[in-house]
C-alpha positions in Angstrom: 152.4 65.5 125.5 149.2 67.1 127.1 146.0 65.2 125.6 142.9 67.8 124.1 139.9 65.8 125.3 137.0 67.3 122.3 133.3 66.4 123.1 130.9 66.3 120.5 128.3 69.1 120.4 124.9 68.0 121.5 122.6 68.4 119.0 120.4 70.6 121.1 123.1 73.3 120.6 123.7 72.6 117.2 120.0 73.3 116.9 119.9 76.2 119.1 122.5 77.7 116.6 120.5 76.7 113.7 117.6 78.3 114.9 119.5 81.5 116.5 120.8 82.3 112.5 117.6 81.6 111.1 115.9 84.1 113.4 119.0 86.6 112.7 118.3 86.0 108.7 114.9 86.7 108.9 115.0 89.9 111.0 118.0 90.8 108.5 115.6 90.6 105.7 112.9 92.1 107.3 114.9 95.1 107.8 116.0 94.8 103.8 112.0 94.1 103.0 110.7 97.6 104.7 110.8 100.3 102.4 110.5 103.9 103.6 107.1 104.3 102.3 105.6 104.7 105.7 108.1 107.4 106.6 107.5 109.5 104.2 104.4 112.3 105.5 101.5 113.2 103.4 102.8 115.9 101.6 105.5 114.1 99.9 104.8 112.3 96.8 105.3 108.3 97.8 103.8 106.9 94.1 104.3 109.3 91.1 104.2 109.8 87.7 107.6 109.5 85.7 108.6 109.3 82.2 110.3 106.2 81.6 112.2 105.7 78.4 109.4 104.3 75.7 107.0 104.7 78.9 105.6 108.2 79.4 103.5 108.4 82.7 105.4 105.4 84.4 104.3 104.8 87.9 107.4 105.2 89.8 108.5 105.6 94.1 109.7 108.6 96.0 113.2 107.2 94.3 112.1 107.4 91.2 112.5 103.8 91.0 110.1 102.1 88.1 107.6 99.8 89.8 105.8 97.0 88.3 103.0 94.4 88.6 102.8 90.5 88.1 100.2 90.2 85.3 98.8 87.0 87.7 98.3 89.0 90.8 95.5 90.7 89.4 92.9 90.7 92.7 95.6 91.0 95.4 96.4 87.2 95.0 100.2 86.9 95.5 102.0 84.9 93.0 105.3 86.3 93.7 106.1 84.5 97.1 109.4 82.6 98.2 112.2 82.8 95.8 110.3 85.1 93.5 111.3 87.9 95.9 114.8 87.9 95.4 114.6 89.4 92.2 111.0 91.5 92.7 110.9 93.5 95.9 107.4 94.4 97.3 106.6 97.7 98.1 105.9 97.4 101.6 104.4 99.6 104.5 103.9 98.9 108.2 100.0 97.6 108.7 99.6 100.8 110.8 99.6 102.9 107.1 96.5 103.5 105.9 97.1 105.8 102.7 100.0 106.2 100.6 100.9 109.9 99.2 100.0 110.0 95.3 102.0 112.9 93.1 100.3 114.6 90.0 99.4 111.9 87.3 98.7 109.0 89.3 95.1 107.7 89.2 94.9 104.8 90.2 93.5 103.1 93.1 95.6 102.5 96.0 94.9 99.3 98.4 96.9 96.8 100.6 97.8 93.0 100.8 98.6 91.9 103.7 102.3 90.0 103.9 103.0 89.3 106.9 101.9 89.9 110.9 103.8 93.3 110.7 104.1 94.6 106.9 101.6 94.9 104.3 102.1 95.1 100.4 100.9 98.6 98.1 98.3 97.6 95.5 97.6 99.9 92.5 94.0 98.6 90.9 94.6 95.6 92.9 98.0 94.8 91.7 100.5 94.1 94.0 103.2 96.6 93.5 107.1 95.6 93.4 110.4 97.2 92.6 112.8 94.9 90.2 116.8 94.2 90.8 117.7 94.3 87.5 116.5 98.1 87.5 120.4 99.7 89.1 118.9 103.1 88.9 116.2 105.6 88.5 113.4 105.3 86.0 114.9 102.2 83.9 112.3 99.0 83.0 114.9 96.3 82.3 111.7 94.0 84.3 108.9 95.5 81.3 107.6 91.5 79.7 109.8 89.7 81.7 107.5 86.2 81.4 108.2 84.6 85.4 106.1 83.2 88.0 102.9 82.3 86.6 102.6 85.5 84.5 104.2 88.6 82.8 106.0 91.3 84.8 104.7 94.8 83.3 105.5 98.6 84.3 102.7 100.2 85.8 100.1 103.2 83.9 100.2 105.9 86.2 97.2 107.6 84.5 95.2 104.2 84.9 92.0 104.1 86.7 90.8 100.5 86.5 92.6 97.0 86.7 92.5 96.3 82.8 94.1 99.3 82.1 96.9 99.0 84.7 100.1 98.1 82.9 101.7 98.8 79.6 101.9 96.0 77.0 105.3 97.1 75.1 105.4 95.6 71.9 109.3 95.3 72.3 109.0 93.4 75.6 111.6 91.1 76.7 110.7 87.3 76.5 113.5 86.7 79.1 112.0 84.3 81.6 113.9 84.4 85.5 113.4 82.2 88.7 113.8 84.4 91.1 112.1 87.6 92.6 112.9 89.7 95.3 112.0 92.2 98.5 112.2 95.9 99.1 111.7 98.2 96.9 114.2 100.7 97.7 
């Protein structure tokens, strides 16, 4: 009978590993987290105006996916960190962008937050701007009044010029509260 000798693995390797899938995770999410806003050139729409069913002028992406704001980040002050973005996915651009295309209807003020060394975040009247999982296709707002992370989630006035006028206040908005939040919005 031959004998298998088994040595224990040193814990240097075990760490090693550890940190080999944590830098494989991030880099995975970071590629899940970059939208295709920055390749998208001027004369294509990136933000634009969309009816959304009870929403007429929703602001929406080049995917005509609905986008929203966290009624908390009002002033670029990001609420929606951690496990938050899970569920809401930033709109994201490399920190090289320095505009963002606008289609007809949108008249709000466009801006950045930054998010990390390499990415920044789209602002509309200093909202930070996210997508929401929950939304499986274009122009839906299953995210409209969903109360999580500090404040309200709301779909986003196109036509609106200054931060109070930003987002729409649906009287038949849900009361559903979540944990979670999410990345990318595309």
């Amino acid at each position: 009978m031959t004998k298998i000798e088994t040595k224990p693995t040193p814990r240097s390797v075990l760490r090693s590993r550890g940190s080999r899938f944590g830098v494989a995770a991030f880099a995975a999410s970071a590629v899940l987290l970059a939208p295709m806003v920055g390749a998208y050139g001027a004369s294509s729409p990136v933000l634009k105006s969309a009816n959304v069913t009870g929403f007429s002028s929703a602001l929406v992406n080049h995917s005509s996916r609905t986008l929203y704001v966290l009624s908390s980040e009002k002033g670029m002050k990001l609420k929606c960190t951690s496990s938050c973005l899970s569920t809401w996915f930033p709109v994201l651009v490399k920190t090289s962008v320095k505009t963002v295309a606008l289609g007809a209807g949108v008249k709000g003020k466009i801006g950045f937050v930054t998010r990390s060394k390499s990415m920044k975040q789209v602002t509309f009247n200093s909202y930070p701007v996210y997508t929401y999982q929950g939304d499986s296709g274009k122009l839906q707002s299953n995210g409209e009044g969903i109360t999580a992370d500090g404040g309200t989630w709301y779909l986003i006035k196109a036509q609106a010029s200054t931060a109070g006028a930003t987002f729409f206040k649906s009287s038949s908005s849900s009361t559903t509260t979540t944990s979670g939040g999410g990345g990318y919005g595309y």
